[in-house]
Structures are given as C-alpha cells and as structure tokens.
N, C-alpha and C positions, 0 to 999 in steps of 0.2 A: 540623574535623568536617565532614562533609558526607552527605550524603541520597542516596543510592543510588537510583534509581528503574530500572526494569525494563519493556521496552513487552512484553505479550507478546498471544496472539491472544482476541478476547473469546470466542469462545465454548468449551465444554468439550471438551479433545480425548480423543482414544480412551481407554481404558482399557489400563496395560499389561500387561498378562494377554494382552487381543487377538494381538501379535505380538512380545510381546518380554516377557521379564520383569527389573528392578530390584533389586539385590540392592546394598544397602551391607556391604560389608567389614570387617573390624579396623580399626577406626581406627589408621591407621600414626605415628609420632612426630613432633610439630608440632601434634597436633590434629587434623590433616586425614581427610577420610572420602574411602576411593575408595569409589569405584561402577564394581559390573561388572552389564554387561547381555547377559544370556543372551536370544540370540535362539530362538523355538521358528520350528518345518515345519509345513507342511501336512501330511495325514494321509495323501493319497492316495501312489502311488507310479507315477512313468514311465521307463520301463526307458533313452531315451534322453536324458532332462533327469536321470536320476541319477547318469549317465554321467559322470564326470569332463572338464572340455572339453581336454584333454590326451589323450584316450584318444580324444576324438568325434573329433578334428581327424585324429589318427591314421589311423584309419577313415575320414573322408571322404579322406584324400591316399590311402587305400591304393585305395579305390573308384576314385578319379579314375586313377593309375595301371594299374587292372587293366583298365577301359575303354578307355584308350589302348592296352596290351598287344595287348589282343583283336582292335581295328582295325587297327592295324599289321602281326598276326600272319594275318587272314585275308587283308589287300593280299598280304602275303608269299607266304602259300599261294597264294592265283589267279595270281602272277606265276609263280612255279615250276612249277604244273600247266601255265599257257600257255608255258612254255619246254620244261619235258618234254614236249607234245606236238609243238614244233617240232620239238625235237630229233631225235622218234622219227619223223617223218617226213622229216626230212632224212635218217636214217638209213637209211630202207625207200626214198628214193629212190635214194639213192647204190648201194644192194644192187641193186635193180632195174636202174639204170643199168649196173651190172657184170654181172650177168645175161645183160640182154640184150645187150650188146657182146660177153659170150662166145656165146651163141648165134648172132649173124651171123658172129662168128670158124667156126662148127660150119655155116654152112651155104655159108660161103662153102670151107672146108676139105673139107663132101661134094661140093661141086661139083669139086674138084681131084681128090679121089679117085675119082667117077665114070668122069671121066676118063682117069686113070690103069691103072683098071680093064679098061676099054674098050682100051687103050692096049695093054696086058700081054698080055691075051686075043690080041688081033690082032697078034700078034709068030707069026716064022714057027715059033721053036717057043718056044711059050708054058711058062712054067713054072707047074705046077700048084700050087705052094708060095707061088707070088707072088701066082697069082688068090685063091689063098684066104685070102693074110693082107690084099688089096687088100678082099676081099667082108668079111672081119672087122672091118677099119679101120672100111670105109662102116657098117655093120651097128653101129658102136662110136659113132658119131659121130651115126648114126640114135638111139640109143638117146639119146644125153645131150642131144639138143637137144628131143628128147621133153621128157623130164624136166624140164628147164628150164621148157617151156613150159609144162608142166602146174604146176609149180611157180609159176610167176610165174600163170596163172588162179587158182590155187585159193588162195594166200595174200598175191599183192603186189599185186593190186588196189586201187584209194583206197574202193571199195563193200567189202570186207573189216574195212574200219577205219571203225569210227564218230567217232572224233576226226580221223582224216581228212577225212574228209567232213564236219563241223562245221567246222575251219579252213577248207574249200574253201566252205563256205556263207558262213562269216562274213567271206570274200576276195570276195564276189558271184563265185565260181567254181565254182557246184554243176554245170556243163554238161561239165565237164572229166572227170566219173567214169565221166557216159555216151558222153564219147567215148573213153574208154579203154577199157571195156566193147567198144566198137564194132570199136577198133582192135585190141583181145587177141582177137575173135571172127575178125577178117580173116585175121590173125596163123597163127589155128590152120588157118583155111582154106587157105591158100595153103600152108602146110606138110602138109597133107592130100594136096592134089593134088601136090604136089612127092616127097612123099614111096612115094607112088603110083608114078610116073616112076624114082625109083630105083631100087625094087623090082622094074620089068619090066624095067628095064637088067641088073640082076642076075640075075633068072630067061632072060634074052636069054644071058647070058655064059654060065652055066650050061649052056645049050643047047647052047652054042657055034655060034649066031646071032648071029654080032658084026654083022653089016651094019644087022640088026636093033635091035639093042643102039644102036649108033651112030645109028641115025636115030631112036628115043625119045631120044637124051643130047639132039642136033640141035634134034630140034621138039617135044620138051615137057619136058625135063628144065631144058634151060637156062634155058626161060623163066619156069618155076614159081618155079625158083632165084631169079630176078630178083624175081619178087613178093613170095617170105617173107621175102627181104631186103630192101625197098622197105616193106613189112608192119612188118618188125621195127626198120628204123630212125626210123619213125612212131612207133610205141612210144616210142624213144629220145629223140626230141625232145617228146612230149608228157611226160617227164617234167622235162624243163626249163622248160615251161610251171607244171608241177605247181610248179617249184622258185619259178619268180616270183609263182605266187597263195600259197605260203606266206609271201613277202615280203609281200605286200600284206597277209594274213591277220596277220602278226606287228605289220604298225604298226596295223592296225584295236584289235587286241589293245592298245595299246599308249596310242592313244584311249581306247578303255574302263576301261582301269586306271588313266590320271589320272584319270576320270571317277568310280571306284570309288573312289580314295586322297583324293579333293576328297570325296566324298559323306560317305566312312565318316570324315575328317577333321569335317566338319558334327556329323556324328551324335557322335561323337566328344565335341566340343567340348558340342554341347546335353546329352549325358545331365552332363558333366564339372561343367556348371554345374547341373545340377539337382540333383547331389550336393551343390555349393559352398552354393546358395542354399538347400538344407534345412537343412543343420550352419549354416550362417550366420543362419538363422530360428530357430533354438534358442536364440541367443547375444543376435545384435542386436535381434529385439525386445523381450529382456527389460531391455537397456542404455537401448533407448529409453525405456520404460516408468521404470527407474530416472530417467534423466533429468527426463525428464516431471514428475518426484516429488521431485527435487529442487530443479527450477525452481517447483514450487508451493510447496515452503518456503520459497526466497526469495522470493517475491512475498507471504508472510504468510502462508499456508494451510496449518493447525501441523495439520489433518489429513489430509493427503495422506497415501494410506500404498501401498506398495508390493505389487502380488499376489506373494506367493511360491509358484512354481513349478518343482517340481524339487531335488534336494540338490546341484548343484554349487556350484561354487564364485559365478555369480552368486546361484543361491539362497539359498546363503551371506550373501553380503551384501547381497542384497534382508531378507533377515530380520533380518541386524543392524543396516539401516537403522532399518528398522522400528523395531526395539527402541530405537537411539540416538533415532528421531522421539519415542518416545512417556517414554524418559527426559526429552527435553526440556521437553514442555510439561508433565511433573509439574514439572520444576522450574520453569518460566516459572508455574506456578498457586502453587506455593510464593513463588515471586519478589511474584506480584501481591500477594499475604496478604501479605510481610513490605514491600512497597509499603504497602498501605493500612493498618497496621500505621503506620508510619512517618509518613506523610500526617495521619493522626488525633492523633498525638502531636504530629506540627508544627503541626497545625491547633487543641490544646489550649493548647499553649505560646505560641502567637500569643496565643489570648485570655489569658494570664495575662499576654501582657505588655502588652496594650492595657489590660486593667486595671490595671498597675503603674503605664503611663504615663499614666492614667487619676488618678491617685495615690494607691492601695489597696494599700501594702506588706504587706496581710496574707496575700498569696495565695501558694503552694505549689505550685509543679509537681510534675507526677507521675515518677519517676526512674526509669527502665529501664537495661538494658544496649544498646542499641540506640545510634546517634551522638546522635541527638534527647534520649535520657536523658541522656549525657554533658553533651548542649550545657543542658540543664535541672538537671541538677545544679550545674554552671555558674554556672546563673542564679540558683538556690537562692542558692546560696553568697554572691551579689554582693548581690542581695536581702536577703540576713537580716543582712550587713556593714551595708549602707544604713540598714537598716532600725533597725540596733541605734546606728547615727551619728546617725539622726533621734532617734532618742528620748533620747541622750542631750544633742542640741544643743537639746532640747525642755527639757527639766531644769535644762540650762543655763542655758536664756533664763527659765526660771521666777524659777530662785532669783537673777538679774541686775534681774527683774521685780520682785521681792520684796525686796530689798536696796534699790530706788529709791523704792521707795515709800515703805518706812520713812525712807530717809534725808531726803527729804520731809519726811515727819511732823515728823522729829526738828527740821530748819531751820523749819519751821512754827512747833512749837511755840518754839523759842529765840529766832526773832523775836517772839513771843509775851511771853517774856519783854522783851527789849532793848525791847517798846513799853512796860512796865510801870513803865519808870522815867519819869519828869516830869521836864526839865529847869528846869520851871518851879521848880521848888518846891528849887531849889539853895541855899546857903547865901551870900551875896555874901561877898564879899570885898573887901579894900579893892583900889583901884584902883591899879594897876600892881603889884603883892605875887601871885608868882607861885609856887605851893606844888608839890613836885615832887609826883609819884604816887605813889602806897601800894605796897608792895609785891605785895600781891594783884590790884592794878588794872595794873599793871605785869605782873604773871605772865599775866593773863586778855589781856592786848591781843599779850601773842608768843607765848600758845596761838592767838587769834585768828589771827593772822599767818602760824604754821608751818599751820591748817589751811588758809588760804587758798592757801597753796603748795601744800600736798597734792592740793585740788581742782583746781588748776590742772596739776599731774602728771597727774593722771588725764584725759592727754588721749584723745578717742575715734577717734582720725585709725587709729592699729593696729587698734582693733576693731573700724571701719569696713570695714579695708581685709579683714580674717579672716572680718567675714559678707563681704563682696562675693566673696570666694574659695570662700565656704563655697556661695551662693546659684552663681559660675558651675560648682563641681565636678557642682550640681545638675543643669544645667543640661546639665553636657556626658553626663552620666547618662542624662536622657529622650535627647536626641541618637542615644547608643550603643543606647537601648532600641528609636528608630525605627529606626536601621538593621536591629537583627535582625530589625523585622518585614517593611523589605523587603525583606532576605534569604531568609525565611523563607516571602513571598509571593511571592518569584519563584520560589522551589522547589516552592513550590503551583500554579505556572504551568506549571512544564515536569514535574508529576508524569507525563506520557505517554510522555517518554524514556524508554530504557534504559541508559543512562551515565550514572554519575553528573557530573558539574558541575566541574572541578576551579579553577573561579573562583568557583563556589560554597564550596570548600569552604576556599580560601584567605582570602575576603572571611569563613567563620563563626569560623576560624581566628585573622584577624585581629581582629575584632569578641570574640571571647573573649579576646584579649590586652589589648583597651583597657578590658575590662571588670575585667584583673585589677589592671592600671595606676591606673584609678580608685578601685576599692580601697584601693590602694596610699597614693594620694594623701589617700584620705577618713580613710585610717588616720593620718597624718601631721597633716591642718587636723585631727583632734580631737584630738590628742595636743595638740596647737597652744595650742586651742583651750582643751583643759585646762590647760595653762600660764597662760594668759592669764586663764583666769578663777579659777586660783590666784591669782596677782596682785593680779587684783582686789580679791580676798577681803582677803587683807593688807593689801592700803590700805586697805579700808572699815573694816578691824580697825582698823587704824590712825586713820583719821579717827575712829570711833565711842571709841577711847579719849582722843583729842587732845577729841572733840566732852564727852565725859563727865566732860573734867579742866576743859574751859572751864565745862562747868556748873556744877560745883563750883567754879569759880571765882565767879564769876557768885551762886550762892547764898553764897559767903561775903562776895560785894559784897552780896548783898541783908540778910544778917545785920547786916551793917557799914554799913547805910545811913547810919547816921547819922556813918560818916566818909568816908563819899561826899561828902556837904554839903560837905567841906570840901577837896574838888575843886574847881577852878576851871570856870569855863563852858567856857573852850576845852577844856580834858580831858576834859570831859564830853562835849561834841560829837565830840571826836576818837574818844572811844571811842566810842558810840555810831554814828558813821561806819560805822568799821571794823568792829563786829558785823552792820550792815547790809548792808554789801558783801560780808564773807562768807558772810552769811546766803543773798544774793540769788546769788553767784556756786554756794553748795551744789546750790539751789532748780533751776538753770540747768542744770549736771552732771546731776543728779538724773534732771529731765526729758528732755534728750534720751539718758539711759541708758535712761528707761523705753518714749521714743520707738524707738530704737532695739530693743530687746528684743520693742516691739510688732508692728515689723517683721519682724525672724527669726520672732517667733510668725505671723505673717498669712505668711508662706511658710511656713512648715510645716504649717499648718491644712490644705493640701489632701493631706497624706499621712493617710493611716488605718494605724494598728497595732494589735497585738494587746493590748499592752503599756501604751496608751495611759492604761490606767487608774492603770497604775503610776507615772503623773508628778504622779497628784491625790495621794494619799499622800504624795511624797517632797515637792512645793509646800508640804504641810501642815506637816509636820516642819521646812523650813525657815521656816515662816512661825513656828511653832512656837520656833523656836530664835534668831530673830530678835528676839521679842517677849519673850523671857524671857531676852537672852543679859544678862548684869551689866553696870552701866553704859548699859542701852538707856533710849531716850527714858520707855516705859511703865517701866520697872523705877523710873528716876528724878522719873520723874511721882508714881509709886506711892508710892514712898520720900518725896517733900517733902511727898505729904497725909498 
C-alpha cells in the first residue's frame, strides 16, 4: 500500500467554461472514465486568421510569385522597347543610306547624260530622236532625285523620329540631328543650283545653242554637280556617325537596364518579404505566444492560458490547449482533496497507533476504500487478534493466579495439620522392637511421595520460556507499530510530492506482511499457550486429588490416633519429615507459580481493552469453581467441622 500525493499549484486556477469545456464520457470497460475536452472560440471573426494556414501560405507564395512576374515582365518590356527602337533605327539608317547612294548614283548619271546630250546635239547631223530621249533620260533622272530628296527631308530625318532623337540624347549625341538638318538643307541647296544649270543646258540645246549649252555644262553645271555630290555624300557619312551614337546609345541602355533589373530585383525582393513576414506574423506569433504558455506550465503556473485568435488550425490548438490547461488543474484540485483526504486519514491512523503503542487496544481506525483504509483495516484486524490474545493471556494468568493461591491455602492448611500431631505424646515402645507401619500410614506416606513427584514435574522452566516468548512477540508488535509510524511520518513529510513513493510503499507492504506474520505467530504461543495451561490444569487436578486422598489419609490417621501411638518414633519422624517437605516443596511451586502469573499480569497491566471487564467475571467463576470443586481444601475443611 502506499500514499499517492499529488504537488499541484496553490492558488485557484480558471474555471473550465473560460476556454475549454470537460466532459466525462461512458465509462468504457475496466472502469475507466475518458475525458474529452471540448475547446470553445472567441466570438469575433478575421477573415485572414480564419483562413486555413494551407490556403494563407498558398496566397502568400502566389503573391510572392506574381511580384516576381511583374518585375521580370516590365525588365522584359523596356529591353524589347530599347531593342525595337534600335532596330528601327538601324533600319531608317540602312534605307537612308540606300537612298542616298542611289541619288549620287542619279546625279552622277545626270552629269553623264548632260553630256551626252550636249554631245548628240553637236554631232554634224544631230538626230532629233536621240536629243529627245537624251532630254527625257535627264528630265527622268531630274525627277527621281527630286523625289528622293524630298523624300529623305520630309520623312528620314533623326528630327522626324522622336525615339530617334531620345537614343541620340541618351548617346550624349542630340548635336547629330541639327547637323543633319544643316547637311539635308546644303544637300537641297546645291541640287537647286545644279539643277538650274541643267535646265539652261537643255533650254541651250533646244535652242540649238550648243556653244552656249557647252559653256553652262563647263562653268556651272559641272561644278554644282560636284557640290550635290560632295553635299550628298556628307549626308552618307553622317549617317555612319548616326550608326555609332546608336552603339553608344544601345550599351548606355544596357547600363540603365542592369540598373533597372538590380532595382526592380530590390523592390522585388522587399514587397516578396513583406508578404513573407505578414503570413508569417499570423502564424509565428501566435506559436510564440503558445510557447510562452507552455513554458509557464512548466515553471508551475497552472494559469497561463493562451489568447485564442482566429479558427485555424493554431487557433485550434491554442484552444485546445486551453481546454487541456484548465482539464488539468480541475484535476490537480481533485488530486489535492483526494491528497488531503488521504494525509487526514494517515495523520488519524498515526494517532491510533501512537495510542496503541501507548498501550490502549481499545481503539478503532476509521476504514475507507482509499490505500490508508486498506492499510487501517489492516491494522484493525492485527489489533483486535492482539487484543483478543491479551485478554485471553489475561484469563489465563487469572485462573494460573487463582489455582496458586488455593494451592497455598490448601499446603498451609495440611501443614496445619502435620503440626497437630505431638510426637511428644507417642506411645514408647520397648527398645530395639521395631513395629512395621499400618497400612494407612503406609498409603499416606506414597500419596505423600507420588505428590512430591508431581510438584516436582511441574517444572516452570516451559512456562517461563512461553511468557518470555509471549512478552518478546509483544515486544516485536510495538516495534512493527513504530515502524508504521515512521513510515507513515515520512509520508506526512513528502506530502508536497506528486509521486507517489515506491519505497514507501514496499516498506508499508512489507510492514503489513510482518504484521500478518505476527498474527500468525500470536495465533500459534496461545494455541501453545492453551496447551500448556491445559496441562496445567490436569496436574493441579491431579495433585488436588492425590492432596485430597492424603487428607483422607491423614484424617483416618487422625481417627486412628490411638494406633498412631503405636508407631515407633522413627516412623513417626519419618512421616512427619516427608509431610513437611512436601508440604514446603508445594508452598515453593505454588509461589513462584503465583510469582510468575504476577509477572505476565504487571505486563499486561499497560494494555487497555474493551473487554477488560470480562476477565472480573470469568476470575470469579474460577475462584468460584475452585472453592467449591469436591475434594478442595474448604469443601474438606467444611466437611471435618
């Protein structure tokens, strides 16, 4: 058996209604009671802590993704726009560039046909078919280089294109569009005057003024030529220029877009984390908070309770925390009650047995189902054996007390007699005449004889040795009675645990074994016990009828006195010896019988019983039965008056 103790927190913890509620079940088979604990919610409602964290998580990686998306996708878009503007400026160059290499092809071609023209004309006989497809040609050639160049002012300019001229800005090359400007203005000049000059060449031929004709081809035709050509291949290399500030334009671009892929990478990353650390501010600080709350359970603080917020799944189990905390300390307040419960009971049983060992067998523990009632019923039990031992070794030692006293009496009074005879007053006889002894004097001296053997059987050395066993079973009794109580005080010592003891409860274990052991043993010295003072009995029986046949002896010697007289002296002494010595060896028995009995009485004096009254009664009845048994000293007192 052993004492369960329970540590739990002193002060009162929540009530479980607050966050949880306590529901015992069907007792399922074995006994056993579950307990299910229904956790309840807060009342409010948040659309993101309601959220399932499988669904948030979801959402925060799809956020995080679609902001990567987004920056990746406009890096994308500004590199394509910055590529399709190269492009289309490589493209308006390369056109320009052909352009204008056909038009110095058209004006170095009107310069051949001027000539040409001039040439035909001034032939001795000129054909009128050839001047006119020569003025057609020129007139053809006049037209498309026109065209061209009106074409190239009015649409392949870098001033026509505004992403032109933003590449040319952002290549430090904005100076490039006003000198194209400058050079398509020269361009149309020079083809003005040139084109002028061919016209009077032709209105000359027309004439058929060739001398004329030939000296405009001479002095101003040719030279204009040279200029629009001179003019137009400016054009042609400024757009090679154009080509390398688009290079220089394309890696500035190229700067700026690592610049923009690093930025929008930053930006990128900080919105990515702000998503992270909000979903993750849902989660972990309510983990923390959990924590928090379970590290103040283990440090003893039974009310720590968790804020529930939210229906996820932490919310979940913030509130079935909850509900499991406040299962707990109902039970830990149940625990401390069936504690102090227990404690009261051990601290009862203590005093019944400090009174036991106090020596007041009348006392009763109170008997529960609890280990303390076990171990007290126990004790009951070992108690009221003891107790029912004592009063019968009390009964014993009465009527062993009661038996020597009489027998006393009885050698009292028989010496009483044996002095009544006078050997003075003997008969003589003559001297050396030696008369045998009578028959009855003969009978009375080997009753004397066989009771002096009897007394001498009745040695006390056995019954000496049955109380000394009787007094150490007592003995080991209080023993067994101190240990329970410092078993019982050392479980009053560590009532603050929460586990119970299991050396406690081997050492109550064991102490209830030596308790049944003893038992055992006290069952066995009264059995004994009772043997022996059967025994007894029968020899007393025996000597009191051997004592009751000498007295009848004895009074038919005193009837017969007067053939006493005629006893010799020595027979007379002989007998009267040998009544004396038995008398004296009775007297001897007697008293340390009575000695003895006075002994087991004065140990047993310091028990108390209920019962106790019950030994004056059966004392009486034996004194009773003593005093009137036939054959006893008073019967035969009675009987000679």
């Amino acid at each position: 058996m052993s004492l369960t103790r329970t540590q739990a927190h002193t002060q009162t913890p929540r009530s479980s209604n607050s966050s949880g509620q306590l529901s015992t079940g069907n007792a399922p088979q074995g006994g056993q009671t579950s307990l299910r604990i229904r956790p309840t919610f807060r009342g409010g409602r948040t659309l993101i802590l309601d959220m399932p964290i499988g669904q948030r998580l979801t959402i925060g990686f799809l956020l995080a993704a679609l902001i990567a998306t987004l920056v990746a996708s406009l890096i994308g878009v500004q590199r394509s726009q910055s590529l399709s503007r190269q492009s289309e400026f490589y493209q308006d160059l390369l056109r320009t560039n052909t352009s204008l290499t056909t038009g110095a092809n058209f004006l170095q071609l009107m310069n051949t046909e001027a000539g040409a023209l001039i040439e035909d004309a001034n032939a001795p006989q000129p054909s009128e078919e050839t001047i006119k497809q020569d003025e057609t040609a020129l007139l053809g050639l006049i037209d498309r280089y026109e065209t061209t160049l009106k074409t190239y002012v009015s649409q392949d300019l870098v001033s026509n294109h505004s992403s032109q001229v933003a590449l040319l800005e952002e290549a430090n090359k904005g100076e490039q569009v006003q000198q194209q400007e400058t050079m398509a203005a020269s361009a149309q000049r020079t083809w003005q005057v040139y084109r002028i000059s061919l016209e009077q060449i032709i209105t000359s031929v027309k004439a058929g003024n060739i001398a004329e004709a030939q000296t405009f081809s001479r002095v101003q035709a040719e030279p204009t030529n040279g200029d629009a050509i001179s003019a137009l291949r400016a054009l042609i290399h400024l757009n090679q220029k154009l080509s390398d500030s688009i290079n220089i334009a394309s890696a500035v671009e190229e700067q700026q877009q690592l610049i923009t892929t690093i930025v929008g990478s930053l930006l990128a990353f900080i919105a990515i984390s702000l998503v992270g650390w909000f979903i993750s501010g849902t989660i972990v600080r309510r983990l923390k908070r959990l924590l928090h709350v379970t590290q103040a359970v283990e440090r003893g603080d039974m009310l720590a309770r968790v804020e529930v917020v939210g229906r996820d799944e932490i919310g979940s189990v913030s509130a079935s925390t909850n509900a499991m905390l406040n299962a707990i300390s109902d039970l830990f307040t149940e625990t401390r009650l069936q504690r102090d419960a227990l404690t009261n009971a051990a601290e009862h049983l203590f005093t019944n047995m400090r009174v036991v060992n106090a020596g007041d067998l009348r006392i009763n523990a109170s008997v529960n189902n609890d280990p303390i009632g076990l171990l007290a019923s126990a004790f009951n039990f070992t108690v009221g054996r003891f107790r029912r031992f004592v009063l019968r070794v009390q009964t014993m030692t009465e009527q062993l007390d009661a038996a020597s006293r009489y027998e006393v009496e009885r050698a009292e009074h028989f010496v009483t007699i044996l002095n009544s005879f006078d050997p003075a007053q003997q008969i003589p006889t003559r001297k050396g005449e030696e008369k045998p002894l009578s028959p009855q004097a003969s009978e009375a001296v080997n009753k004397i004889k066989r009771l002096y053997e009897h007394v001498h059987n009745l040695s006390d050395e056995n019954h000496q040795k049955r109380l000394q066993a009787i007094q150490t079973s007592n003995e080991q009794i209080i023993q067994v009675i101190d240990r329970l109580q410092q078993v019982l005080a050392h479980d009053g010592g560590n009532r603050n645990t929460s586990a119970p003891s299991p050396i406690s409860n081997s050492r109550a274990a064991m102490l209830t074994h030596d308790l049944r052991m003893l038992e055992l043993q006290t069952q066995n010295m009264y059995k004994d016990l009772q043997h022996t003072q059967w025994e007894r009995s029968q020899r007393f029986l025996e000597m009191e009828k051997e004592l009751n046949q000498a007295l009848k002896a004895v009074q038919a010697l005193d009837k017969a006195q007067g053939a006493l007289h005629s006893l010799s002296a020595e027979e007379q002494e002989e007998l009267l010896h040998a009544g004396h010595l038995f008398v004296s060896d009775v007297l001897s028995m007697s008293r340390k019988l009575h000695a003895l009995s006075q002994e087991v009485r004065v140990n047993m004096i310091s028990f108390q019983l209920d019962g106790s009254e019950e030994v004056m009664p059966q004392r009486h009845m034996d004194n009773q039965r003593l005093r009137h048994a036939p054959g006893s000293i008073h019967h035969s007192h009675s009987h000679r008056q």
